[in-house]
TILUM-897503 format. One line per 8 residues: number of its first residue (from 0); for each residue x, y, z of N, C-alpha, C, O. Coordinates in steps of 0.05 Angstrom, whole numbers, plus 5000, padded with zeros to 4 digits. Each point is the difference from the previous one (the first is absolute). Example, Ala and Ser with C-alpha at 12.3 -4.5 7.8 and 13.67 -1.06 7.14 Angstrom:
BEGIN
0> 5264 4886 5156 4982 5024 5000 5018 5024 5000 5021 5000 5013 | 4972 5021 4973 5016 5024 5001 4985 5022 5014 5010 5022 5004
//
This chain:
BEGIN
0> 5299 5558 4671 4998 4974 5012 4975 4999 5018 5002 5016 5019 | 4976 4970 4980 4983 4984 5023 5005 4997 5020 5019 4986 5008 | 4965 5029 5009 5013 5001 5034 4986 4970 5008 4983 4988 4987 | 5024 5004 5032 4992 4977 5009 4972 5000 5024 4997 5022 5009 | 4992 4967 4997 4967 5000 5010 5004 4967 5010 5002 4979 4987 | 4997 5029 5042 4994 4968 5021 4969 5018 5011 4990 5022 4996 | 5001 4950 5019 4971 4997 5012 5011 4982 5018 5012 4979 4994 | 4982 5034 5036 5014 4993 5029 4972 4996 5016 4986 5017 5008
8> 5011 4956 4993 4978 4989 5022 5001 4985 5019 5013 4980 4996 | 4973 5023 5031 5011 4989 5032 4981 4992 5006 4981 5007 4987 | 5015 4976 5036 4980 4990 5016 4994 5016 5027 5009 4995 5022 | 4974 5024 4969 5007 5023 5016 4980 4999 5029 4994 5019 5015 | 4997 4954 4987 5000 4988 5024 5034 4998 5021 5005 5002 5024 | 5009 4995 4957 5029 4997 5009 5018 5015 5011 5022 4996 4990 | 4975 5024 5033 5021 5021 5007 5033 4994 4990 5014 5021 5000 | 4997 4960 4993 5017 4991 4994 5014 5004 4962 5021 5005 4989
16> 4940 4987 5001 5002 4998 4969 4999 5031 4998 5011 5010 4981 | 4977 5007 5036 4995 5030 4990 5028 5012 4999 5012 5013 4982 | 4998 4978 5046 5033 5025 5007 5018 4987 4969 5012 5016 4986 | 4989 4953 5006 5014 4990 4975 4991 5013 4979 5016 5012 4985 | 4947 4989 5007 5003 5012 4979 5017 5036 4990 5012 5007 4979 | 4982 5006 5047 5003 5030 4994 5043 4997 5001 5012 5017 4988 | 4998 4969 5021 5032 4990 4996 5002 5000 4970 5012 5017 4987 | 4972 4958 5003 5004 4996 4972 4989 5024 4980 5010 5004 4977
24> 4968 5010 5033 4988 5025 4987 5013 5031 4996 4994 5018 4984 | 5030 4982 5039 5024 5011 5009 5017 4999 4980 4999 5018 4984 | 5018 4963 5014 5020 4988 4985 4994 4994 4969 5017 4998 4983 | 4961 5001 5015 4997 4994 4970 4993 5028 4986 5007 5004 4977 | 4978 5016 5042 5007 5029 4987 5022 5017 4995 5004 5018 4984 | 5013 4969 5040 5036 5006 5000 5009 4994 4977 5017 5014 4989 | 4976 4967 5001 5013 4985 4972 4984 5019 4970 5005 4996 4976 | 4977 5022 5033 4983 5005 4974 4975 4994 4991 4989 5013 4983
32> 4999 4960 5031 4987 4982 4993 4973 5013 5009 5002 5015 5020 | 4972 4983 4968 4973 5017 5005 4997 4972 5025 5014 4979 4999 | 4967 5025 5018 4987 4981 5013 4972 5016 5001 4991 5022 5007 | 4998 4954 4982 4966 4994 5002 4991 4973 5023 5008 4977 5004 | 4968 5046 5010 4990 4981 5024 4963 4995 4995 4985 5007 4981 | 5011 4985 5032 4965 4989 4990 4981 5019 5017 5008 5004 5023 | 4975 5005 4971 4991 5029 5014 4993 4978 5032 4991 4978 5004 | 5022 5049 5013 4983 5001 5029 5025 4980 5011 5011 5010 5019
40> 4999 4967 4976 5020 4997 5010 5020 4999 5008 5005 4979 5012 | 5010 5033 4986 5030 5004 5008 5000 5043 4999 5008 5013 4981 | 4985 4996 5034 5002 5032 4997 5022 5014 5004 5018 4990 5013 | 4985 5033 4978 5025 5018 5010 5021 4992 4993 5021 5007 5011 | 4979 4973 4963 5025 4996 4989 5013 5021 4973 5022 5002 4989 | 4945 5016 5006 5011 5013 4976 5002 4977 4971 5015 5000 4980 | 4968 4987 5026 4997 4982 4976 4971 5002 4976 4977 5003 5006 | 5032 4996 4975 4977 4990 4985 4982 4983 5010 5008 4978 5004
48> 4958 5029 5004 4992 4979 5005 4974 5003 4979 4991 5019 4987 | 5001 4949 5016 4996 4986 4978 4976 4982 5004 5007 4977 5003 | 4959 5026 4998 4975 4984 5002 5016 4969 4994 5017 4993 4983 | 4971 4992 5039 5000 4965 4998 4981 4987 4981 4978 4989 5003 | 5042 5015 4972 4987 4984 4969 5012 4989 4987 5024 5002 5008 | 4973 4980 4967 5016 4998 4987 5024 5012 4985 5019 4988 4990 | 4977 5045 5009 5019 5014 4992 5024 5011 5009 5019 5010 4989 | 4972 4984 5045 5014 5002 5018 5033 4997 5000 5016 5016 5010
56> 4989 4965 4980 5025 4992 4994 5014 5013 4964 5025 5003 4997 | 4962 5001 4989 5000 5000 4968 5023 5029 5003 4998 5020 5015 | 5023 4974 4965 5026 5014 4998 5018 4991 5021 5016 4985 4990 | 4987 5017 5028 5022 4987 5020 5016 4974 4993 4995 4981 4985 | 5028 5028 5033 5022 4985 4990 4997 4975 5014 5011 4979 4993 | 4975 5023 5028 5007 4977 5018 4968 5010 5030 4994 5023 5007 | 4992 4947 5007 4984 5012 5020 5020 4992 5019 5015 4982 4994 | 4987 5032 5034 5017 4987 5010 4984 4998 5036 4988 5017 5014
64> 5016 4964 4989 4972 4983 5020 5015 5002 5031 5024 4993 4998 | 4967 5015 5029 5013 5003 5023 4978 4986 5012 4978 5011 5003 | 5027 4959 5005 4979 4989 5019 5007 4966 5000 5022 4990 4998 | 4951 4995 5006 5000 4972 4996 4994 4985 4975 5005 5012 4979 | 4990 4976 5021 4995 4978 4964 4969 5022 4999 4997 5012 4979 | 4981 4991 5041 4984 5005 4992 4991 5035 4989 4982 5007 4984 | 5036 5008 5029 5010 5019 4982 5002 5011 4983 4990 5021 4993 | 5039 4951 4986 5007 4993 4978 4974 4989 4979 5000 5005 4976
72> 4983 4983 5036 4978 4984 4990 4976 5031 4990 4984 5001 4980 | 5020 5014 5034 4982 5018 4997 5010 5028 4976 4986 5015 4987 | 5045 4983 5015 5012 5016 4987 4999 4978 4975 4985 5011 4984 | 5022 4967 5007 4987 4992 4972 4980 5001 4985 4997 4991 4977 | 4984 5023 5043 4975 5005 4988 5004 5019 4986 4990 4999 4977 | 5030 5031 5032 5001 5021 4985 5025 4995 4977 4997 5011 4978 | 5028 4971 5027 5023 5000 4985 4992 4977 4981 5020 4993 4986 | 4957 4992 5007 4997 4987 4977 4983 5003 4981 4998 4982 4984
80> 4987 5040 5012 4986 5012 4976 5017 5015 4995 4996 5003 4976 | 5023 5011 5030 5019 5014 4996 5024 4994 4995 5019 5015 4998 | 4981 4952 4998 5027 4987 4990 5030 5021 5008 5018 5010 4987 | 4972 4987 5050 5024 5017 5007 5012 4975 5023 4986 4983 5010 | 5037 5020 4995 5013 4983 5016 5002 5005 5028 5010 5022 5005 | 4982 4959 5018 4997 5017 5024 5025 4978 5019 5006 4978 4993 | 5005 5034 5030 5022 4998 5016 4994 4993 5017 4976 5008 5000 | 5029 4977 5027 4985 5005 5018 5030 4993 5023 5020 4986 4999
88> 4965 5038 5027 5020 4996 5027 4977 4983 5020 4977 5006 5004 | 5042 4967 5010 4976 4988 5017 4993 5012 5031 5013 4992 5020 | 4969 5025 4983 4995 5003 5029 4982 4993 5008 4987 5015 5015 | 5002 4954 4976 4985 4989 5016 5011 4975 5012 5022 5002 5011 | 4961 4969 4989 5017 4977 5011 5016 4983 4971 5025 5003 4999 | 4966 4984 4985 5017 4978 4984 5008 5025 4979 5023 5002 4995 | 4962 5013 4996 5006 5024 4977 5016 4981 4974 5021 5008 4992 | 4967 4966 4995 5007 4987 4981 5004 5010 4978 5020 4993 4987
96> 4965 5023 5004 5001 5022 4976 5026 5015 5004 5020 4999 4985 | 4978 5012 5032 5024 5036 5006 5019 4985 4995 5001 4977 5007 | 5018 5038 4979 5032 5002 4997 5016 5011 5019 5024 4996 5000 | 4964 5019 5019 5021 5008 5021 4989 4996 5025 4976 4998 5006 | 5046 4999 5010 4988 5003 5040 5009 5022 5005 5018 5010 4988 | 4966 5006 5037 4999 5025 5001 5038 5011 5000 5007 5020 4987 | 5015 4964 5027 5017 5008 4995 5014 5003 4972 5020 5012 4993 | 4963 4975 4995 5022 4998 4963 4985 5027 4987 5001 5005 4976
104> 4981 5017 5049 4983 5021 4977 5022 5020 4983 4998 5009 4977 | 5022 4995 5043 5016 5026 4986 5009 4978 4972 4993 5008 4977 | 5019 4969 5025 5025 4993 4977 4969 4997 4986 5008 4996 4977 | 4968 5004 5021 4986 4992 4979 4984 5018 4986 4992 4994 4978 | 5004 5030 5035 5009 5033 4991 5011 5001 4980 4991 4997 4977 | 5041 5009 5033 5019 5003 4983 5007 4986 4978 5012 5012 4982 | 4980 4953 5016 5001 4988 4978 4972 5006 4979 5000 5000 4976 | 4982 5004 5037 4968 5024 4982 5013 5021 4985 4999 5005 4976
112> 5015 5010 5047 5008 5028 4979 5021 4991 4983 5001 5015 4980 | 5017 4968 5021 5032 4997 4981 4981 4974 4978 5013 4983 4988 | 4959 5018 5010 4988 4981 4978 5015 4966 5004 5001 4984 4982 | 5010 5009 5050 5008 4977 4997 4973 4979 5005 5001 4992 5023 | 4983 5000 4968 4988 4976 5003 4990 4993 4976 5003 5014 4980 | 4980 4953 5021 4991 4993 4979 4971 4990 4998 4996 4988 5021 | 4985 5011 4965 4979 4994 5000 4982 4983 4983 4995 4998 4976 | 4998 4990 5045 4988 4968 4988 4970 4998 5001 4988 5011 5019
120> 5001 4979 4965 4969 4991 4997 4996 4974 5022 5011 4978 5002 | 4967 5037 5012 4977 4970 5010 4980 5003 4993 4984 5019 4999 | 5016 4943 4990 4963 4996 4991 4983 5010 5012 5008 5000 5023 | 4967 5012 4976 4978 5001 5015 4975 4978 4990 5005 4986 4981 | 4976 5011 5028 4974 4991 4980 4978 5014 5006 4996 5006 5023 | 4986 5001 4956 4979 5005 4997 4977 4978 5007 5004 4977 4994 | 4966 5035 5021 4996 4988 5014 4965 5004 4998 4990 5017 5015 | 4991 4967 4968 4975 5004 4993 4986 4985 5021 5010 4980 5010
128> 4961 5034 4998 4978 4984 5010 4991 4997 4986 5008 5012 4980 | 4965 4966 5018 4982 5003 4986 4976 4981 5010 5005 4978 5009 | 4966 5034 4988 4980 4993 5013 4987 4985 4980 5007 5012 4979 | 4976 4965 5014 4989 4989 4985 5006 5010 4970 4982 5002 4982 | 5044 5004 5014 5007 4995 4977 5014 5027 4996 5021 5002 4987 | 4966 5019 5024 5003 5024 4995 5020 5008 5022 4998 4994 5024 | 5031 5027 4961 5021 5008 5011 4991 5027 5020 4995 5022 4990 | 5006 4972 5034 4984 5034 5019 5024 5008 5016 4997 5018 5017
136> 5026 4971 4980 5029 5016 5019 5024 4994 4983 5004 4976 4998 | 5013 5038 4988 5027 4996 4998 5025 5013 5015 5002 5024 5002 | 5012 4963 5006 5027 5007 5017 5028 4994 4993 5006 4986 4981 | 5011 5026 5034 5018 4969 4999 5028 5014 5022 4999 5022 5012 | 5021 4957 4988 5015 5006 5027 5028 4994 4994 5002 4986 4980 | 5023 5021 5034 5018 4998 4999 5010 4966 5008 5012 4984 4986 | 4979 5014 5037 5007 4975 5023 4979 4972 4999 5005 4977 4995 | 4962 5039 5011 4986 4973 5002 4974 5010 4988 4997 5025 4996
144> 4983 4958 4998 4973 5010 5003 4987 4973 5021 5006 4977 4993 | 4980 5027 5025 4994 4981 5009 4971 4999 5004 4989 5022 5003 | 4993 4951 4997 4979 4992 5007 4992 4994 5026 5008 4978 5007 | 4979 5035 5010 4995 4990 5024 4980 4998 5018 4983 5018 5003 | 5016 4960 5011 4972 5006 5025 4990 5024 5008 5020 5014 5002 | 4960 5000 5004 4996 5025 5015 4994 4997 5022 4995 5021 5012 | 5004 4957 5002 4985 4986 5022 5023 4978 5013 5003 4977 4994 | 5013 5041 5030 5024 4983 5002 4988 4970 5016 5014 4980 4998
152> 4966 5019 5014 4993 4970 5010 4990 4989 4978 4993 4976 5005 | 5002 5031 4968 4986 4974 4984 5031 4998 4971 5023 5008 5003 | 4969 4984 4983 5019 4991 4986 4974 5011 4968 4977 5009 4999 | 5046 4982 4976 4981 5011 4976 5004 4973 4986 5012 4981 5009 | 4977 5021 4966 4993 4972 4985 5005 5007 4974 4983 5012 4986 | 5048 4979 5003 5003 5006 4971 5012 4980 4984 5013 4982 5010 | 4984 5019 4970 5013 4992 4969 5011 5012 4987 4992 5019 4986 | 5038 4969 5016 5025 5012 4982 5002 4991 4972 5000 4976 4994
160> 5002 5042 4988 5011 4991 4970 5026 5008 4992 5007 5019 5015 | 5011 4975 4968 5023 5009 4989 4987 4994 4970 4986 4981 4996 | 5023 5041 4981 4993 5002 4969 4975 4981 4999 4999 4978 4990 | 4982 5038 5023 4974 4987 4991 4987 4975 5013 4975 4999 5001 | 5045 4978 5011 4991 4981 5005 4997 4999 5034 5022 5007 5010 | 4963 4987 5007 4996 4988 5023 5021 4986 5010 5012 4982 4989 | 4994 5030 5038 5025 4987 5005 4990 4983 5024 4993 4976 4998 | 5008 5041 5026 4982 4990 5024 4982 5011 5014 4997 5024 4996
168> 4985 4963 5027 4993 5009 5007 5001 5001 5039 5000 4980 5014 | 5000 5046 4995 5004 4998 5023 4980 5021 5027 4994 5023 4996 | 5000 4958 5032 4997 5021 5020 5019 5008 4997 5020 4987 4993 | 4981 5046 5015 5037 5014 5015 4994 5022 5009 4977 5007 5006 | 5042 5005 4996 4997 5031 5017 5005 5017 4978 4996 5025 5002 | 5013 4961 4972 5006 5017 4976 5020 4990 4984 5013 4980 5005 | 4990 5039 4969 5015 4995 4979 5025 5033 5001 4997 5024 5006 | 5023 4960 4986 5018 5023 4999 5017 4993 4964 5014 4980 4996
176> 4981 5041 4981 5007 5002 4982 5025 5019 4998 4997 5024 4995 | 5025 4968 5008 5024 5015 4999 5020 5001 4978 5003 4980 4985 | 5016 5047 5012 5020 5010 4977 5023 4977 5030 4998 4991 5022 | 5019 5011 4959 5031 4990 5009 5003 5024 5027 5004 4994 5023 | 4993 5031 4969 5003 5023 5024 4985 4992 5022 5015 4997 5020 | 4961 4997 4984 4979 4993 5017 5009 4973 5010 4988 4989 5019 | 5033 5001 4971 4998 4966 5009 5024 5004 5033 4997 4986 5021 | 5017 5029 4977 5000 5014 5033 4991 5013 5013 5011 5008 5020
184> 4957 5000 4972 4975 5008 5029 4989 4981 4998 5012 4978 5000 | 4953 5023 4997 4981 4985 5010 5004 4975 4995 4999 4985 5019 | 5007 5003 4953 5011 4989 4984 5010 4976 5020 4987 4979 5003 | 5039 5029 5010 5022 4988 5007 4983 4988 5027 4997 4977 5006 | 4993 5051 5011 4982 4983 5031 4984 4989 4983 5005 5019 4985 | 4981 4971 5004 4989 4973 4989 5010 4976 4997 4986 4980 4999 | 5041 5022 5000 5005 4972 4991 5019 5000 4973 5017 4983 4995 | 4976 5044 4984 5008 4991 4976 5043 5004 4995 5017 5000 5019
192> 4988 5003 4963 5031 4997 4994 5001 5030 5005 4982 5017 5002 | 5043 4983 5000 5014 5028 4990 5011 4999 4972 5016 4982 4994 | 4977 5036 4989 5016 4999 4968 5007 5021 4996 4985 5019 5006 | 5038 4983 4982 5015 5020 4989 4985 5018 4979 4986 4993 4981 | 5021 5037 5029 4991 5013 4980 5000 4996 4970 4981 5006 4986 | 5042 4984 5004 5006 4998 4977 4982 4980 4992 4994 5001 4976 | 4996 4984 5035 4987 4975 4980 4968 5011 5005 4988 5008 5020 | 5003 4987 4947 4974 5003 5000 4977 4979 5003 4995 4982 4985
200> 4993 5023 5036 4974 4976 5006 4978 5022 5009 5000 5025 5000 | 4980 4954 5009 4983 5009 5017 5002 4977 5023 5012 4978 4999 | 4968 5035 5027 5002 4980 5018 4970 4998 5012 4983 5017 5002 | 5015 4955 5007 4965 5007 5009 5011 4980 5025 5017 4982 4999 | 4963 5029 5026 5019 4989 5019 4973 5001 5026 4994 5021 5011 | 4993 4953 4997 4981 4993 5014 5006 5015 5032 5023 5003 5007 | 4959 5005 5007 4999 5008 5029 4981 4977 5007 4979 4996 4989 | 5034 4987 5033 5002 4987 5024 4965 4985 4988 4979 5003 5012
208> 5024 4980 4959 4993 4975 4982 4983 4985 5014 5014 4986 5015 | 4958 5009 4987 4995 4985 5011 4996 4975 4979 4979 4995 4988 | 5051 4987 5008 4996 4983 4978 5020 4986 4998 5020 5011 5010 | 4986 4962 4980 5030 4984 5001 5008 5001 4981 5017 4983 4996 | 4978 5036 4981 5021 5016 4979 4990 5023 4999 4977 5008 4995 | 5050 5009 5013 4985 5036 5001 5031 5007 5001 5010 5008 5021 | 5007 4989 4957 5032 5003 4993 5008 5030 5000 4980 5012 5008 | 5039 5004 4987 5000 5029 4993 5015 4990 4976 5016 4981 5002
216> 4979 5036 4972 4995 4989 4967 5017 5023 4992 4992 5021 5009 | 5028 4980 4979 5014 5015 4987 4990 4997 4961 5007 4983 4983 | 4978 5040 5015 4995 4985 4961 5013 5025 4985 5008 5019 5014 | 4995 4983 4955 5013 5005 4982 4981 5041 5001 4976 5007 5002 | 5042 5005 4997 4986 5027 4990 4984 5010 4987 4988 5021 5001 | 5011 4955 4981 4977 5011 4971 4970 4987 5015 4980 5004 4987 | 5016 4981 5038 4985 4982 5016 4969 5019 5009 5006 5021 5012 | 4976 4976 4986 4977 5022 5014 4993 4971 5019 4993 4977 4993
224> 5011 5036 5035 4985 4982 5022 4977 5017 5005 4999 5025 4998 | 4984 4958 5009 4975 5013 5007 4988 4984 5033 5007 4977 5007 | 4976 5037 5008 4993 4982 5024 4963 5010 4999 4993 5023 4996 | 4993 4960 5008 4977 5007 4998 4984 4984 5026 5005 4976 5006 | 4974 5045 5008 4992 5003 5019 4979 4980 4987 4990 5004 4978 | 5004 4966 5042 4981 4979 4996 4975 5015 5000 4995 5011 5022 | 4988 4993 4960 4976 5003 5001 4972 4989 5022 4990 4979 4992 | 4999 5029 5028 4987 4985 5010 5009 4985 5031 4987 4991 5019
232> 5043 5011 4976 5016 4986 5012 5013 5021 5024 5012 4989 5018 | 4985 5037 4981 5008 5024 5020 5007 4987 5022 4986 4981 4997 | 5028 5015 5028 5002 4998 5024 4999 5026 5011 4986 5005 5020 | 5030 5019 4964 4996 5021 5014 5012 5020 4970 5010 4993 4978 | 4981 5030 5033 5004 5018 4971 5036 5005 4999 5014 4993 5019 | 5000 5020 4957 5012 4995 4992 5011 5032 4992 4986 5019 4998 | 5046 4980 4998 5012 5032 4994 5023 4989 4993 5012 4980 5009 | 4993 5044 4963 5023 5002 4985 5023 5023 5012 4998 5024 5003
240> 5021 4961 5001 5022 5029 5008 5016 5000 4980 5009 4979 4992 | 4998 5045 4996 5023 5005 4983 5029 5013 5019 4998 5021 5014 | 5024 4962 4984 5020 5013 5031 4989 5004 5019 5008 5019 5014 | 4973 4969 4995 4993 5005 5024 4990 5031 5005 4998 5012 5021 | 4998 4996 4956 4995 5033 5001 4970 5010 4988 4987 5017 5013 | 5007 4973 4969 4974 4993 4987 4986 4983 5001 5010 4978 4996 | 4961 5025 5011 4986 4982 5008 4977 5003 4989 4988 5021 5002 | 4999 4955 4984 4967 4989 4996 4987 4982 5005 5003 4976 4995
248> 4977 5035 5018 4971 4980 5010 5001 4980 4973 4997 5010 4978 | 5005 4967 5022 4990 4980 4978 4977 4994 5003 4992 4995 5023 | 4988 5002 4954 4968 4980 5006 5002 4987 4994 5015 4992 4982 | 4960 4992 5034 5001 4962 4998 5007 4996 4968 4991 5011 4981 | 5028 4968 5021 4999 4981 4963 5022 5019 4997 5014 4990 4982 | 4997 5029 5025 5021 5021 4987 5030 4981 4988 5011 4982 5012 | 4996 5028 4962 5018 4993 4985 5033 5022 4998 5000 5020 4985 | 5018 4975 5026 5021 5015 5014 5026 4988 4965 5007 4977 4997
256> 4998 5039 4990 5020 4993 4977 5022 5015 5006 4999 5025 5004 | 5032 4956 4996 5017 5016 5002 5017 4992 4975 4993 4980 4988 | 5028 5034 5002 5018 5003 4979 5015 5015 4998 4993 5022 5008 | 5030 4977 4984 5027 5022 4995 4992 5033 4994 4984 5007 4983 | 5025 5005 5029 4995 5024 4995 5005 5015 4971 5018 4990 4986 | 4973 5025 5008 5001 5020 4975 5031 5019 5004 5015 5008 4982 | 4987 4995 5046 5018 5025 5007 5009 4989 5025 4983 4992 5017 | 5044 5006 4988 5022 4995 5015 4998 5017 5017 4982 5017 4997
264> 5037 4984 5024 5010 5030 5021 5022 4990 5001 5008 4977 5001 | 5003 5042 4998 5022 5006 4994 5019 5013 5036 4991 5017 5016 | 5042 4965 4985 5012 5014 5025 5020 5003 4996 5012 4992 4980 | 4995 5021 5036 5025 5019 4990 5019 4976 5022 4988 4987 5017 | 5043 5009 4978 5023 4981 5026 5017 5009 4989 5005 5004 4976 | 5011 5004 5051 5034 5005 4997 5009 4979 5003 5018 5011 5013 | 4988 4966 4987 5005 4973 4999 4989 4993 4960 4981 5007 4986 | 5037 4979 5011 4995 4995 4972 4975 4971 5008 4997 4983 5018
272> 4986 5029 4953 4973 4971 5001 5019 4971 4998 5023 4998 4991 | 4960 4981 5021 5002 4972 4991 5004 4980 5022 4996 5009 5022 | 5009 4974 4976 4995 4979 5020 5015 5003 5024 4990 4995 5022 | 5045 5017 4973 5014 5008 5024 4982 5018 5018 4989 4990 5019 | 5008 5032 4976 4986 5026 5004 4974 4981 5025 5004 4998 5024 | 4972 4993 4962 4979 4988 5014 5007 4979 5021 4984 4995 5019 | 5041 4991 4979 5005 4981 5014 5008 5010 5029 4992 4993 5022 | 5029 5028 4969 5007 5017 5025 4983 5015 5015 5008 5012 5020
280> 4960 4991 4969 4981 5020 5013 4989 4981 5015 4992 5005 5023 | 5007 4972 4965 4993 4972 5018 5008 4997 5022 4989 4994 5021 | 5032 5010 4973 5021 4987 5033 4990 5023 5022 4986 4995 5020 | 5023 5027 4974 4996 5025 5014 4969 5000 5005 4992 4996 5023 | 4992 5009 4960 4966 5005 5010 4990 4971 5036 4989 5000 5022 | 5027 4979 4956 4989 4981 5025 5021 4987 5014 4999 4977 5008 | 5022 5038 4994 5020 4997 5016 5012 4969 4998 5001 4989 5022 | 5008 4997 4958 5006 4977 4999 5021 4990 5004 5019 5006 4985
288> 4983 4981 5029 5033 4982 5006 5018 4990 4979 4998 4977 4990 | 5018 5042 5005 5023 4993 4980 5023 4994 5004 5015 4996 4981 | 4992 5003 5052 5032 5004 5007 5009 4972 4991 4984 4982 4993 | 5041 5015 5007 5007 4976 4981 5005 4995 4974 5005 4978 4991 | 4993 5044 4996 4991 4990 4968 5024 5009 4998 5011 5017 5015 | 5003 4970 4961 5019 4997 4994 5013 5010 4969 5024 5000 4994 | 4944 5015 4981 4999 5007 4981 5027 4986 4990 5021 5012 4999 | 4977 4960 4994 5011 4988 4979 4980 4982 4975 4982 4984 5004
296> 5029 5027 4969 4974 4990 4989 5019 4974 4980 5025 4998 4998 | 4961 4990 4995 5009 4972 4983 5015 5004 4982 5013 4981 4992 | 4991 5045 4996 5030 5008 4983 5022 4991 5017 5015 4981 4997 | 4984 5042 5029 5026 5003 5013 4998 4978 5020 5016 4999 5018 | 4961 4978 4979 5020 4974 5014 5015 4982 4974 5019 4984 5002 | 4963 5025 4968 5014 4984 4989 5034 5005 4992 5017 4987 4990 | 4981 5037 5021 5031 5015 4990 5027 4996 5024 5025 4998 5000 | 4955 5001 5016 5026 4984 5023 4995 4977 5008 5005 4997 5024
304> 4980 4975 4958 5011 4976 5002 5024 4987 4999 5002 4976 5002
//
């Protein structure tokens, strides 16, 4: 039988995420389980460690993430060329991604080692520049890619397309191109919806519009939006973030293409996927007022008419 192989990563800025990871690094060798760590961070655990690459993750059962969304964001870098599924405990502030709060770490352990969870795909998109015609950066991101001012007193000058055609055009502080996952970060402080994982779109979603139509656009998945930097027209130069984690200088006239990704990432939930599951991360992440509800649905009023 195949021994099992996790990859245990912390925000080891975090005195908190460090004492959690070596708990879970503890316990999961109790169980049998190899743990692999990323060289230089996490020491003295007696772990496999492992250069920060794409291979990083490759064979493992599962990455399993000790920190904040941005953490998580950084650990998809290694768990999606590796079409491995990563977990995450939140020890930072909203921790929208993580499946657990630092108190649910033991029961989420133990449901890792007894193989209780399930694992679901999120869209990503892939994410081209391109300079007078010619493609000079490809990326792409879990949550957002965004277009933005580099110059927080001036504003930038662009033209949006959806499949080819010109949509609008606007001053703004930027463009935010988002997966359904992303439409609860940057996404959302914009202005735009929140959408359920399950449904496939894209989202393109204006920063603070200098314009009397500048909507946040929910379009079809198969959709390539593109935003292109007005030629001539610069107020101030201009930068691409991928998660807020990657970043490029754009040049003047620069052409920013986004589209569905090639390759998903993949997460691991002890909570079964689907709309119950996200609704409830809802309430909890932003603390929403539910008292009152009465969970009766239009069956069971029609049944005791």
């Amino acid at each position: 039988m195949v021994g099992r192989t996790m990859l245990v990563t912390a925000h080891t800025g975090r005195e908190n995420a460090v004492r959690s990871a070596r708990r879970v690094a503890e316990r999961l060798t109790d169980a049998g389980i190899v743990i692999r760590t990323l060289t230089g961070e996490l020491s003295g655990l007696g772990a496999e460690e492992v250069p920060v690459s794409d291979q990083a993750a490759e064979g493992a059962e599962l990455v399993i993430v000790l920190g904040g969304d941005g953490t998580l964001l950084r650990a998809a870098e290694l768990s999606r060329p590796a079409k491995v599924p990563l977990i995450g405990v939140n020890l930072g502030h909203v921790g929208f991604l993580a499946e657990a709060e630092p108190d649910g770490l033991s029961d989420l352990v133990d449901r890792v080692v007894a193989r209780q969870y399930t694992v679901e795909e999120r869209m990503t998109i892939d994410v081209a520049v391109r300079s007078n015609g010619s493609a000079i950066v490809s990326g792409w991101a879990l949550n957002e890619a965004t277009v933005e001012k580099a110059d927080r007193q001036r504003m930038v000058e662009v033209i949006t397309e959806v499949d080819g055609r010109p949509l609008s055009r606007w001053g703004c502080d930027g463009v935010v191109c988002s997966t359904p996952t992303g439409s609860t970060a940057y996404a959302f402080s914009a202005g735009g919806p929140v959408v359920w994982p399950e449904v496939d779109a894209l989202l393109m979603v204006p920063i603070s519009a200098h314009a009397l139509w500048a909507p946040p656009m929910v379009v079809s998945p198969q959709s390539v939006l593109a935003v292109e930097l007005i030629a001539g027209h610069e107020t101030s130069g201009a930068v691409l973030w991928c998660d807020g984690r990657r970043k490029v200088d754009l040049p003047p006239g620069a052409r920013v293409e986004v589209r569905r990704g090639a390759l998903p990432v993949l997460l691991a939930r002890l909570q079964g996927p689907g709309p119950a599951g996200f609704t409830d991360r809802l309430v909890a992440k932003f603390g929403l007022p539910v008292a009152g509800w009465r969970g009766r649905t239009w069956e069971d009023a029609g049944e005791h008419a």
